[in-house]
C-alpha positions in Angstrom: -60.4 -1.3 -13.5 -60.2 0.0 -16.7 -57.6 3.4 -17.3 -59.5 6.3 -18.3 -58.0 7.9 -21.7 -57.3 11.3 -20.6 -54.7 13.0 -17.4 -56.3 14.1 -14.1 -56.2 17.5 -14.5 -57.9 17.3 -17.6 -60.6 15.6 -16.5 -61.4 17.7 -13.6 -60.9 21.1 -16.0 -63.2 19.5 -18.7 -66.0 18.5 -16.1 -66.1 22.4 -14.5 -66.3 23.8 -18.0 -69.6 22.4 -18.5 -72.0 24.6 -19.9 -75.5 24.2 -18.4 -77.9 21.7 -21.0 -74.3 20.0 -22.3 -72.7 16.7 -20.4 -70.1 14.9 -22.4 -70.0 11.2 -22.6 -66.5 11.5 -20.5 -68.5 12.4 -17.5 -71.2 10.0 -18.2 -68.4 7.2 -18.3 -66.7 8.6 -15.4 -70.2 9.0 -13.6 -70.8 5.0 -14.8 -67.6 4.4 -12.9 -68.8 5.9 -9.8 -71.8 3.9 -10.1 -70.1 0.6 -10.5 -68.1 0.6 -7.8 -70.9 1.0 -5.4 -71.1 4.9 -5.3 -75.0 6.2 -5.1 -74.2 9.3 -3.6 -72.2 12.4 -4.4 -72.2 15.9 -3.4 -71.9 18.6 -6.7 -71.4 22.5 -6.8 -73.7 22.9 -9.6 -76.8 21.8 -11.0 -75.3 20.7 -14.8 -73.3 18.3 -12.6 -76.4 17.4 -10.9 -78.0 16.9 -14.0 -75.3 15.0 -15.5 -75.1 12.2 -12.3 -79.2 12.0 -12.5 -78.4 10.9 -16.6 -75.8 8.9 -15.4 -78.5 6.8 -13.8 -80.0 6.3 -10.5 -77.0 8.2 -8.2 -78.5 10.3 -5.5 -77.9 13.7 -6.0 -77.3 17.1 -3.4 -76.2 20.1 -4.6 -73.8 22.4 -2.4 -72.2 25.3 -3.9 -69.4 25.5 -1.5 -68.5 22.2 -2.6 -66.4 23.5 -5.6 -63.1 23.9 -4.4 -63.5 20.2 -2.5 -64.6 18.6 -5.8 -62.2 19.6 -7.9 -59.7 17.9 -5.8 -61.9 14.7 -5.0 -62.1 14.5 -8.8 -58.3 14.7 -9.5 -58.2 12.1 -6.7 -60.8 10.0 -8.4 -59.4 9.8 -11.8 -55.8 8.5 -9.9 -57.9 5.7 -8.5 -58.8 4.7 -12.5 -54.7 4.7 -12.9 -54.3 8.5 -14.0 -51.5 10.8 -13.0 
């Protein structure tokens, strides 16, 4: 798998600063990611997340609020997988 560009924790920060109408092409890419490796569903705490995996391209989307705390984690997780620390 190719090694995203950028640390964890940066990642994860950068994606929950999102501003609602803007979605940077690093979450598309990591979104893409998801997709390719056989994801179609993930769970998001907001809707510009939501928004973003639905411009991603064809990833089922639910939106839980109380998923925030859950999702940061997963996505630190997530960018290790792509060879991050």
């Amino acid at each position: 798998m190719e090694r995203l560009p950028e640390d964890a924790h940066r990642v994860a920060e950068e994606i929950f600063s999102l501003r609602r109408g803007v979605i940077t092409d690093k979450l598309t890419t990591v979104l893409r990611k998801l997709r390719k490796m056989g994801i179609r569903a993930i769970t998001v705490d907001s809707r510009v997340l939501a928004s973003a995996i639905r411009e991603a391209g064809g990833v089922q989307v639910k939106i839980d609020d109380r998923a925030a705390r859950v999702l940061r984690k997963d996505l630190v997780e997530l960018a290790k997988v792509f060879g991050v620390d």
